[in-house]
N, C-alpha and C positions, 0 to 999 in steps of 0.2 A: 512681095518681098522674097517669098522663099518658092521653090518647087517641090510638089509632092512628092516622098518620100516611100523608096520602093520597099514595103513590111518585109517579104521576103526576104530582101538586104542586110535586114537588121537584125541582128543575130542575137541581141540579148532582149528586145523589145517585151518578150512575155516576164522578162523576170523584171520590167519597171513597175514601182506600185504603180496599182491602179489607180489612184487616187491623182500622181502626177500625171497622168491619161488625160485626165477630165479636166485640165488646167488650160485658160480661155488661149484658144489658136492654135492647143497642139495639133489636135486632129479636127479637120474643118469639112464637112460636108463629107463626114469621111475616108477623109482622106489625112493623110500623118502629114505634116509642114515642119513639125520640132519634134526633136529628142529633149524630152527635159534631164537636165542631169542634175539641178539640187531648185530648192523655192526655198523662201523663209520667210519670216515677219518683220517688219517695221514699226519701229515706235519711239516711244521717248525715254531717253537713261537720263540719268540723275544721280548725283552725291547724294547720298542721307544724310553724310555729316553735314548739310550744309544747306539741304533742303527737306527742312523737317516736315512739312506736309506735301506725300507724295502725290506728282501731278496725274492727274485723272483725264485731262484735255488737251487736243493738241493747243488750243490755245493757252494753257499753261505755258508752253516756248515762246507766247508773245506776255506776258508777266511783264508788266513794267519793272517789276521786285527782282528780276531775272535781266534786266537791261543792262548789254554789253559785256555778260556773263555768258551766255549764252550761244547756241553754235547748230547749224543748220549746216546738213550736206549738200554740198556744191554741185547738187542736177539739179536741171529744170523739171524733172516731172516730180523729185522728189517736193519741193519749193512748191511747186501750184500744188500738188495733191493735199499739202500740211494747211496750206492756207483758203485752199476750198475746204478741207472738212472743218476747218480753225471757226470758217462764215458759214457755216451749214448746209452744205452744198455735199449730198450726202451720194453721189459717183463722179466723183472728177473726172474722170474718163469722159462722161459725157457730159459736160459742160456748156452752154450754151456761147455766143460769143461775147453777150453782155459778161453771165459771169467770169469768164475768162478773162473780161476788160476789168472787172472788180476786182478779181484777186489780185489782178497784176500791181494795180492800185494799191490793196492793202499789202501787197509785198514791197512796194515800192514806197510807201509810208512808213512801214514797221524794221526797214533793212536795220535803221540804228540798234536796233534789239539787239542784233545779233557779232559780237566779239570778232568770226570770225564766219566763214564759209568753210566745212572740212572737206576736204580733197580725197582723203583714203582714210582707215583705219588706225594706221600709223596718228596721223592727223590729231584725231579725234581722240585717243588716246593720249599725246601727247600733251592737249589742252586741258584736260583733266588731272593729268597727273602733277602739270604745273600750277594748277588751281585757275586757270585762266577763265576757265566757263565749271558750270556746275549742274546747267543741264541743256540738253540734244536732242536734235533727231539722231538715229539710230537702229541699232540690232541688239539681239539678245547674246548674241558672241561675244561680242565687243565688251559689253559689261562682264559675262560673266569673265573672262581675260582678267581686265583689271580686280574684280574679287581676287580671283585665282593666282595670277600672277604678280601682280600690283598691291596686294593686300588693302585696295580701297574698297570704300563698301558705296561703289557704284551700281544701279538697280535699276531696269526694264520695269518698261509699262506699257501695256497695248491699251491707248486712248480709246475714250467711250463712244468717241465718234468713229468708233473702226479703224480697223487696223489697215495697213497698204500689206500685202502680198505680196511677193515677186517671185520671181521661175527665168531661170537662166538656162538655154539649152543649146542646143543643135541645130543647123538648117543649111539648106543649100540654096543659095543663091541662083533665079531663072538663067541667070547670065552665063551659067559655069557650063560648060557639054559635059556629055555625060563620056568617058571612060569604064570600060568594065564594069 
């Protein structure tokens, strides 16, 4: 997907933590493929006022007590990762094809759960503030926004089943020639 990336080139490279270094694909045999330029965590927000026992599980977002209140972000890798760790399926990344025929299953059983599918941040914020849902998949931004901004007392939780990561970076496509 990407072509390795000339270190030389990169003019700030030494001053990325190192910790975004070691983040799966930047540097492959190697060799650099991405610039990471921010990662964060995924998890589940919640109203306190409204969910008074904080959820612990991503299967807390399939909560029958939670049906049609509720609100899942509109990707597909976010959707299988929630619902393989939801079934115990403890690296959705590597999923077999049975289970990947499973989750589909119990996504495709469990869609009525969910109020709506959020699209952006906007989104997901706006379904909260309207009271439409009361708990999500999510970021820890996002909640803390609506504390901050919003004066609700919306609240983050990294599920016990592990949290999803993500890393958004850099790359250059094989296809591009190279110029200077």
């Amino acid at each position: 997907m990407y072509q390795p990336l000339d270190e030389s080139r990169l003019e700030n490279w030494d001053d990325i933590w190192p910790g975004m270094k070691e983040l799966p694909g930047v540097v492959v045999d190697g060799e650099i493929f991405i610039v990471p330029v921010d990662a964060g965590t995924a998890g589940i927000m919640y109203n306190a006022d409204e969910v008074t026992t904080p959820p612990t599980s991503w299967t807390d977002l399939f909560d029958p007590q939670y049906a049609g209140r509720a609100s899942l972000e509109d990707l597909a890798i976010t959707a299988l990762d929630v619902g393989a760790l939801a079934n115990g399926i403890s690296n959705p990344l590597e999923m077999t094809p049975e289970e990947l025929e499973m989750v589909k299953q119990y996504l495709i059983d469990n869609r009525d759960q969910f109020r709506t599918f959020w699209k952006g941040e906007a989104d997901v914020k706006a379904q909260f503030k309207s009271g439409e849902i009361v708990i999500a998949s999510g970021y820890p931004g996002i909640a803390k926004q609506l504390r901050d901004q919003d004066g609700m007392n919306v609240q983050f939780v990294a599920a016990e089943e592990g949290q999803m990561l993500w890393t958004c970076g850099y790359g250059i496509s094989p296809d591009i020639a190279e110029e200077n």
